[in-house]
C-alpha positions, 0 to 999 in steps of 0.5 A, spaced: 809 439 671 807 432 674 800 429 675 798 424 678 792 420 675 791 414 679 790 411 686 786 418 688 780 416 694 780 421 699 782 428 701 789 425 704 791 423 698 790 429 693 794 432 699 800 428 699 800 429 692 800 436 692 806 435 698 810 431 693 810 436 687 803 434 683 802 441 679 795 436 678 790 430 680 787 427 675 780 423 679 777 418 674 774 411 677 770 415 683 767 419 678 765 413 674 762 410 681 760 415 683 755 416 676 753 408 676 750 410 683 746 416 683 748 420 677 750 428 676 748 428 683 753 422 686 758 426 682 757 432 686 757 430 692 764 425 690 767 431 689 764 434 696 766 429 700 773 430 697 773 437 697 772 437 705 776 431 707 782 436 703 780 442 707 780 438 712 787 436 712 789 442 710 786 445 717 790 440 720 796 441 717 796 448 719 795 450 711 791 456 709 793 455 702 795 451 697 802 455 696 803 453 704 802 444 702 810 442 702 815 437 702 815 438 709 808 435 712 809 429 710 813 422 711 816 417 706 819 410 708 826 413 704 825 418 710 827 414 715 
């Protein structure tokens, strides 16, 4: 399995992700942030705001599940 640990800021980007074959995303600095600032409670909203970015994503991509998060929905520059 592959795990992307690094780089993750928004929804898109644990999209992308998975897209590519991550089987997991490793979220680390944004929790550390996220706790500096407000706490147990920066930590829940973080994974909040990341959670409804993905949904939102997804939604737009027309994916109901993850298992329907493919190759296919996005571009690479070694596409072209």
């Amino acid at each position: 399995p592959v795990f992307l640990d690094g780089g993750v800021r928004r929804g898109t980007d644990v999209f992308k992700a998975l897209a590519l074959g991550a089987a997991g995303i490793f979220v680390g600095r944004p929790v550390v942030f996220s706790l500096a600032v407000d706490g147990e409670a920066g930590i829940r909203k973080m994974l909040q705001m990341l959670r409804d970015e993905f949904e939102l994503t997804m939604a737009l991509s027309g994916c109901r599940s993850l298992s329907e998060i493919t190759r296919n929905h996005i571009q690479t520059e070694w596409d072209a």
